[in-house]
C-alpha positions in Angstrom: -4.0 -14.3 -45.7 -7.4 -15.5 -45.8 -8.3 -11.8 -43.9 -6.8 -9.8 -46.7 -8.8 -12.3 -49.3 -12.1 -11.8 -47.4 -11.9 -8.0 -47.6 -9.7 -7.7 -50.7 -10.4 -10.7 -53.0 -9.1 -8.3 -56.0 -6.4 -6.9 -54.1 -3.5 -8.3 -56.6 -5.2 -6.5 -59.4 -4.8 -3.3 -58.1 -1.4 -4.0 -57.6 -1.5 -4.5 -61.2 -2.2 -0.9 -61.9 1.1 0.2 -60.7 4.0 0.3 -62.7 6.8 -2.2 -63.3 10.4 -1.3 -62.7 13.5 -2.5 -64.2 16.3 -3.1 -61.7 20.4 -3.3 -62.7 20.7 -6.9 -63.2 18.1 -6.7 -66.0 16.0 -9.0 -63.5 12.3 -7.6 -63.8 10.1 -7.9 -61.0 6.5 -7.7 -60.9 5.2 -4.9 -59.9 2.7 -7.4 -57.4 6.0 -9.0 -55.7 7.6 -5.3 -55.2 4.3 -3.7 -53.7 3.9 -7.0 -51.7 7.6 -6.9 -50.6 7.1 -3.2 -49.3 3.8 -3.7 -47.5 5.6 -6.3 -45.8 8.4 -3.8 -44.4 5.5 -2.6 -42.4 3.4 -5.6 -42.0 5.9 -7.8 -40.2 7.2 -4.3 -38.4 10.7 -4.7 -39.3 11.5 -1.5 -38.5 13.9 0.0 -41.6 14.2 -1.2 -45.5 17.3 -2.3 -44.9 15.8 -5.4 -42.2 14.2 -6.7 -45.7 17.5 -8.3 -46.4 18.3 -9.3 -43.2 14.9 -10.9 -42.1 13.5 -11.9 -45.6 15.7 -12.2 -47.9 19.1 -13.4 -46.0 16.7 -15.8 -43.9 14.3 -18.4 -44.2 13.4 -21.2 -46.8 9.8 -20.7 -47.4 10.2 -16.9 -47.9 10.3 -16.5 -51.8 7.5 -19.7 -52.5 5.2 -18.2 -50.1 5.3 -14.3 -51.8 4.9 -15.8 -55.2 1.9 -17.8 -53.8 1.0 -14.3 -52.0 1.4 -12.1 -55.1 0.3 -15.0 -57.7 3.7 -14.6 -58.9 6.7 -16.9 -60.2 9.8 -15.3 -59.5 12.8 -16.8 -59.1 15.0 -14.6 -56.9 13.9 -12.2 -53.6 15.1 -8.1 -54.6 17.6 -6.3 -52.0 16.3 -3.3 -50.3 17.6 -0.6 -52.6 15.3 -2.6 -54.9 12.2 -1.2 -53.4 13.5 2.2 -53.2 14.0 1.9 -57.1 10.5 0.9 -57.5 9.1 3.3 -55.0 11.2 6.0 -56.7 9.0 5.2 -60.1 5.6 5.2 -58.7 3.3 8.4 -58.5 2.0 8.8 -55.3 -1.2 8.7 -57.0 -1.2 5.1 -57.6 -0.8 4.2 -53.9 -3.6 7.2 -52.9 -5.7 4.9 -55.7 -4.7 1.9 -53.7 -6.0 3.2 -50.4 -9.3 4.3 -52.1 -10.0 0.8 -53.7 -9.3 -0.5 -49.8 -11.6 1.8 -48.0 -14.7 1.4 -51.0 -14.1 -2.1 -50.3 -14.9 -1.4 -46.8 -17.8 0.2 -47.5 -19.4 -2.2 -49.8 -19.3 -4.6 -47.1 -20.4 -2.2 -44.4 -17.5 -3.5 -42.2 -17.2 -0.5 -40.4 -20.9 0.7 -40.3 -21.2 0.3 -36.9 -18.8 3.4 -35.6 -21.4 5.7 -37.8 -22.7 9.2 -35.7 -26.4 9.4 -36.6 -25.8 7.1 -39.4 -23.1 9.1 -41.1 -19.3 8.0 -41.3 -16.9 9.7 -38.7 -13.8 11.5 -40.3 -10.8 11.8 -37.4 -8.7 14.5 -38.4 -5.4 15.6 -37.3 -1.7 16.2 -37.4 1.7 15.1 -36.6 5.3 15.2 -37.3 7.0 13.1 -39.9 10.5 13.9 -39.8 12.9 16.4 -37.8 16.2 17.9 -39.3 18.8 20.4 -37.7 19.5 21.6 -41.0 17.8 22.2 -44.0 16.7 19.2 -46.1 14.9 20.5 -48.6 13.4 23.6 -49.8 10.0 22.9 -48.6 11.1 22.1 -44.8 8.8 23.6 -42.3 11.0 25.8 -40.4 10.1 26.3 -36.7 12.3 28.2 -33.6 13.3 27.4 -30.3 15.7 29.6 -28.8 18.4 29.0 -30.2 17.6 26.3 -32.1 16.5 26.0 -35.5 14.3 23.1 -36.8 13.1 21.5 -40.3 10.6 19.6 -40.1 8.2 17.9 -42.2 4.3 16.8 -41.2 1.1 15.2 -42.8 -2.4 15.9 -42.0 -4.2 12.6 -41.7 -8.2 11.9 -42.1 -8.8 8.7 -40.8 -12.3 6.6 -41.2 -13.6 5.5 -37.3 -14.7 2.1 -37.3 -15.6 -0.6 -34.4 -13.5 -2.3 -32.2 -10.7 0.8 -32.7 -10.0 0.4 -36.2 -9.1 3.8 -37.6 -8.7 3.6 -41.5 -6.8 6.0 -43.1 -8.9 8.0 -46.0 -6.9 10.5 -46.9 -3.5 12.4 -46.2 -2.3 15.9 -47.1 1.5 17.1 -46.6 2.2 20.0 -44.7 4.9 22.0 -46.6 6.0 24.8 -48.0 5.5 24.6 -51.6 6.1 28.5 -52.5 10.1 27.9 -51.6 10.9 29.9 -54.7 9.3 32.8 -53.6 10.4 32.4 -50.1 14.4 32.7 -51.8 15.6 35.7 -49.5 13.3 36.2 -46.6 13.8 35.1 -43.5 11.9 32.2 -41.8 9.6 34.6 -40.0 8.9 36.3 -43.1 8.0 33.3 -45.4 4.1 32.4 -45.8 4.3 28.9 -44.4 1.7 26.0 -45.1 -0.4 25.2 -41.5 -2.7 22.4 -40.5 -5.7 25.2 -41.8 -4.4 25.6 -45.2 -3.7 21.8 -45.7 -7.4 21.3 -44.3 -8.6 23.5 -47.3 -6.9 21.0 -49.8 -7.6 17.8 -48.3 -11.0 17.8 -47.6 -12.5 18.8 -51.1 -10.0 16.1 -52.4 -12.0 13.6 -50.1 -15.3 15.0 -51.4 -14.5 14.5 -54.7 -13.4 10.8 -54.0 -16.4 9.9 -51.8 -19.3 12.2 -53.1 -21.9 10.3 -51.8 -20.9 10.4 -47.9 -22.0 12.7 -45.7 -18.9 13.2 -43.6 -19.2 14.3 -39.3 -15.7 15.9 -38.7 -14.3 15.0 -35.5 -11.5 17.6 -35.0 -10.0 19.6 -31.9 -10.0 23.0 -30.8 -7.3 24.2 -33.6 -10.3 24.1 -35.8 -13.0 25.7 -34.1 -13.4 28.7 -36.0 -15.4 30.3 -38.9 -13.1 29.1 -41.6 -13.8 25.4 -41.0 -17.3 25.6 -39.9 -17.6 27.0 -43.5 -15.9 24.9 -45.5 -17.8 21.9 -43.8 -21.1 23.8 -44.6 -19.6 23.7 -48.4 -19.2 20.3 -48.5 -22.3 19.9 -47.3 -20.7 17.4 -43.9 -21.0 17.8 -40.2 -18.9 18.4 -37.4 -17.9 17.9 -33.6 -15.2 20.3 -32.9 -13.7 20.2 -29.1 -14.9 23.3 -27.0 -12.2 25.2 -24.8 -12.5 29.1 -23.5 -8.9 29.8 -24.8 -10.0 29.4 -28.9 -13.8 31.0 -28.3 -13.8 33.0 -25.1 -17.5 34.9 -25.7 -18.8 31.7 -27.0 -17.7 29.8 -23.5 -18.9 32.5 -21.6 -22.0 32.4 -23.3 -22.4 28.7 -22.9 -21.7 28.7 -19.0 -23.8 31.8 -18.6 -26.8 29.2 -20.5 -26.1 26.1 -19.1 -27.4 27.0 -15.7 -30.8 28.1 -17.1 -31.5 24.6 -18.9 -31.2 21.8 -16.1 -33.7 19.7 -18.0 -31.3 18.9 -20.4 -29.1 16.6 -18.4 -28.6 12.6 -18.9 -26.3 11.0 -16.4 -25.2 7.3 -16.9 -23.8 4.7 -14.5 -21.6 1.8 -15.7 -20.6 -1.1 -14.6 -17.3 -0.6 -13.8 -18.5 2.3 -11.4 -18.0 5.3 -13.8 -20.6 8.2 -13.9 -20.9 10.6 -16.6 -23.3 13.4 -17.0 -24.2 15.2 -20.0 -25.0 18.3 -20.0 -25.9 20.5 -23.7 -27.6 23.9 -24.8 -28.5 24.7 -28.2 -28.4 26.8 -30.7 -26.0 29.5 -29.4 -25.2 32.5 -31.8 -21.8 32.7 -32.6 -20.2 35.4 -35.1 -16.8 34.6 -36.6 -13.8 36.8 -37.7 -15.3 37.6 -40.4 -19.0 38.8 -39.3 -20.3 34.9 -40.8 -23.2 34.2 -38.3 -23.7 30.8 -37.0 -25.9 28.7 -34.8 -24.3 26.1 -33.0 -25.1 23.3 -30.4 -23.1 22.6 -26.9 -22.3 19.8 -25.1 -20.2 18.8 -22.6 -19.5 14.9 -20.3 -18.5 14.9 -16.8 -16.9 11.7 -15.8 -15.8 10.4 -12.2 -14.1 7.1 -12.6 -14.5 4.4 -9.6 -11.3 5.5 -7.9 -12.1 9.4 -7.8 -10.6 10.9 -10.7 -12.4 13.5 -12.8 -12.4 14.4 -16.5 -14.1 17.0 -18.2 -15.0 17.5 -22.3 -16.9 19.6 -24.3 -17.8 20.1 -28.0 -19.7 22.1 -30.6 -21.4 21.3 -33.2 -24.3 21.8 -35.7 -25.8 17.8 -35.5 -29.2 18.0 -33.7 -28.2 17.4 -29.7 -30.9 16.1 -27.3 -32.0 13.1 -24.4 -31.2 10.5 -27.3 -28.6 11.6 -29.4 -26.3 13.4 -27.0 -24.2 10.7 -25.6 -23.7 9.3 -29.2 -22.3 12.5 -30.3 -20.1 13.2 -27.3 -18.6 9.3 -27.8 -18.5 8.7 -31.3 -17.6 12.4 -32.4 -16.1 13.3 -29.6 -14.2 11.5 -27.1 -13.1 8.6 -30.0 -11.1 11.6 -31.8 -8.2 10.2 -29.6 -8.4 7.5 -31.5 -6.1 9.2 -34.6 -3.5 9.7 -32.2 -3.5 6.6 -30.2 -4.3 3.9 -32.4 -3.0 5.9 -35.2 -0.1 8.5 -34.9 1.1 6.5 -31.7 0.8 3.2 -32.9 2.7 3.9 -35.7 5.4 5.8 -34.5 6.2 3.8 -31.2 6.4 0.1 -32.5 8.0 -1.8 -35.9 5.9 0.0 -38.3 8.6 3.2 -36.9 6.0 6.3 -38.7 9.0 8.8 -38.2 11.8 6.6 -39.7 13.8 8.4 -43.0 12.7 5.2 -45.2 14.6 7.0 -48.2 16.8 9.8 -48.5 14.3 11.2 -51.3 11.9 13.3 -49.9 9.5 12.0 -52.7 9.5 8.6 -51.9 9.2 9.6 -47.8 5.7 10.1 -49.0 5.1 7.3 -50.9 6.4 5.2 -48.0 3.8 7.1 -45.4 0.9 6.2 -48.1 3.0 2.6 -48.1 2.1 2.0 -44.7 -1.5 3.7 -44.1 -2.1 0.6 -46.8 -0.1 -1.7 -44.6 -1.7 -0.6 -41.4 -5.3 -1.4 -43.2 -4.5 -4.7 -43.2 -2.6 -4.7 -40.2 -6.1 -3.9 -38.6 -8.4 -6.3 -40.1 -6.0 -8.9 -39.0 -5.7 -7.6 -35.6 -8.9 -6.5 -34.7 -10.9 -9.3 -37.0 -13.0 -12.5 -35.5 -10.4 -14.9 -37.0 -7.8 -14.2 -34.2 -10.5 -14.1 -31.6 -11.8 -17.4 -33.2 -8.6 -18.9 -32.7 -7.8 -18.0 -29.5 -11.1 -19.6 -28.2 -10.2 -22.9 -29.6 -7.4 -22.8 -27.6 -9.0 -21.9 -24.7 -7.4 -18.5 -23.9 -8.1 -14.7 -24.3 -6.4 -13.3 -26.8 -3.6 -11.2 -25.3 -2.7 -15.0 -23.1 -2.5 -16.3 -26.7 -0.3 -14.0 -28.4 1.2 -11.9 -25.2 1.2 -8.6 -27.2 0.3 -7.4 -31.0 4.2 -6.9 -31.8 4.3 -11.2 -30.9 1.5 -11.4 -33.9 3.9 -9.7 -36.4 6.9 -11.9 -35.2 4.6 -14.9 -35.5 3.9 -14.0 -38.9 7.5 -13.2 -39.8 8.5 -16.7 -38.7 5.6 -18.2 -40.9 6.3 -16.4 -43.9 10.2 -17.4 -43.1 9.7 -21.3 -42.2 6.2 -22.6 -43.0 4.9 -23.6 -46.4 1.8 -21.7 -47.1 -1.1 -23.6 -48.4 -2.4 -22.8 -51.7 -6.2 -23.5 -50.5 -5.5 -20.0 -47.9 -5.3 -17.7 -50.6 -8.4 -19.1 -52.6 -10.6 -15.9 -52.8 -13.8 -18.2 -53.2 -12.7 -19.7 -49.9 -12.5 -16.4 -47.9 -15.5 -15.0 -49.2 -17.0 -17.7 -47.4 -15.9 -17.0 -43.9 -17.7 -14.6 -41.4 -15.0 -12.1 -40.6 -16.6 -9.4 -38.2 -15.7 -6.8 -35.8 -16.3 -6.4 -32.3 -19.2 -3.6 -32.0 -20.0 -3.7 -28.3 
């Protein structure tokens, strides 16, 4: 708790800002205790809503005295599950997408994830993935896709996520992937409806995130999907860079051209030996002239990394983009904006689907409130982070003489050990003193 003070010291008055619900029994709950007992669906990885009631409020002693002394709250009973879903049922998604933003410019007040900067601008991951997957039609503005047979409706989010040290990926900003023209779409086949795509949801979400954050300069880490005239564009707009992943099958002159070049600059070549008996060479030629679908013109920089790891094996990458590449900046480009793009899918998409925090569970059967539960846990996963990933655990674990994984075995044990402290111990009022926390050193590990 003392993380989330350190970071967040104001964090229950943004709760504040949300509305209060009314539930049947005339009982009203603060809105703090309701937003504090969803983020804890997610925090503790329960798994489903209806595990509230079974691991919170069905057992343990401690559990209602230590989320009033969480929340700064004095209520008397714990809500049921379907409590929640009332609550999260009355509150805009734009009150949890203000949440997010309060939690991120907190971030960046404090420069806690200053050290994963490209060329001292922030790195925006952005990518895609599934959210849920029908065999029949859910809604009207399914996503409606084909296989053989089959027919599938499915709904997706495009995620922007913030790269910081030490693997934290923050989420920034998330736009839904649906078909919002369903009335017009009443008739026509799925092969003849105009459906929403990763490239149209681009084109909404990142002038949303410009308006929010005005004053960054932005690099884009994306993959091949988006190398093409349209984004390149819309970055130039918004006045933000870009490393976009380089294949022959999305820009076959452009390859060619690139290969054909590469030969005839040998000087510009870096190759790096580690410790742990990887090599990687860099290779990179500039300022190729590429024309887009539409006759834009455009001068863009290529680089590539060949790596042999100690045992043999070979990987390959390569990426364009318009940030000055040369001897000292190319290898912070092809890590930072390049290979870490992964990291939206592994320590994001993957992390969330594959453990407790279950991304692709139907939390609702409201298809309004499945995205206030996605924006629910992006908030959830913030703090899941700083926990995780802070020097507090790694403080911890050197007192008692062990690495951390020895300590805790794996990061599921962490939420289990906290789910049996909210459940059994008595939290101390001096850990949620924000004047305390402020005075701890919480930092990242930036090596």
């Amino acid at each position: 708790m003392q993380t989330v003070r350190h970071f967040f010291p104001d964090f229950n008055r943004w709760l504040d800002r949300l509305p209060d619900t009314r539930v049947q029994d005339a009982c009203t709950y603060s809105r703090r205790f309701l937003a504090w007992w969803g983020l804890h669906l997610y925090l503790l990885q329960l798994g489903s809503r209806r595990q509230l009631d079974y691991e919170l409020r069905d057992a343990g002693p401690q559990v209602l005295d230590n989320l009033n002394r969480l929340a700064e709250t004095a209520q008397t009973t714990l809500p049921v599950h379907d409590t929640l879903d009332h609550f999260i049922g009355h509150v805009k998604l734009a009150g949890w997408e203000q949440l997010r933003k309060r939690c991120v410019q907190g971030l960046l007040r404090m420069k806690a994830l200053d050290a994963a900067r490209l060329l001292g601008q922030p790195v925006l991951l952005i990518d895609a993935t599934g959210l849920i997957c029908f065999h029949r039609r859910h809604c009207q503005h399914c996503l409606v896709q084909r296989h053989g047979n089959k027919t599938l409706y499915l709904h997706h989010v495009l995620e922007a996520k913030l790269l910081g040290p030490d693997g934290v990926v923050v989420s920034l900003g998330s736009e839904f992937i649906e078909n919002a023209d369903a009335a017009a779409a009443q008739g026509k086949s799925a092969e003849q409806r105009k459906q929403d795509c990763e490239l149209k949801a681009l084109k909404r979400l990142l002038p949303r995130i410009k308006k929010a954050y005005p004053q960054l300069r932005f690099v884009l880490a994306l993959d091949n999907l988006y190398a093409c005239g349209t984004v390149f564009a819309l970055a130039q707009e918004l006045n933000w860079s870009y490393v976009v992943t380089f294949k022959e099958g999305r820009t076959p002159a452009l390859w060619r051209e690139y290969q054909a070049l590469r030969a005839a600059c040998p000087q510009n070549t870096l190759t790096r030996t580690w410790g742990d008996g990887r090599e990687q060479t860099f290779r990179w030629v500039p300022q190729l002239d590429y024309q887009d679908s539409e006759g834009r013109p455009w001068k863009l920089n290529a680089l590539e990394c060949a790596e042999k790891t100690a045992t043999g094996k070979r990987h390959y990458f390569a990426w364009l983009t318009p940030l000055p590449v040369s001897r000292k900046t190319v290898e912070e480009i092809a890590q930072k904006g390049g290979r870490y793009r992964w990291k939206v899918e592994n320590e994001g998409f993957n992390r969330q689907k594959n453990s407790g925090l279950n991304l692709e569970h139907v939390y609702s059967i409201d298809p309004e409130n499945w995205k206030v539960y996605y924006l629910l846990l992006q908030i959830a996963f913030i703090l899941v982070q700083l926990l995780e990933r802070g020097s507090l655990l790694r403080r911890l674990a050197e007192e008692a003489g062990r690495p951390f994984w020895k300590l805790f075995g794996s990061l599921k044990n962490v939420a289990r050990r906290l789910l049996d402290s909210i459940r059994f111990m008595a939290w101390e009022e001096s850990w949620f003193d924000p004047a305390q926390a402020g005075k701890l050193r919480i930092e990242f590990n930036t090596s």
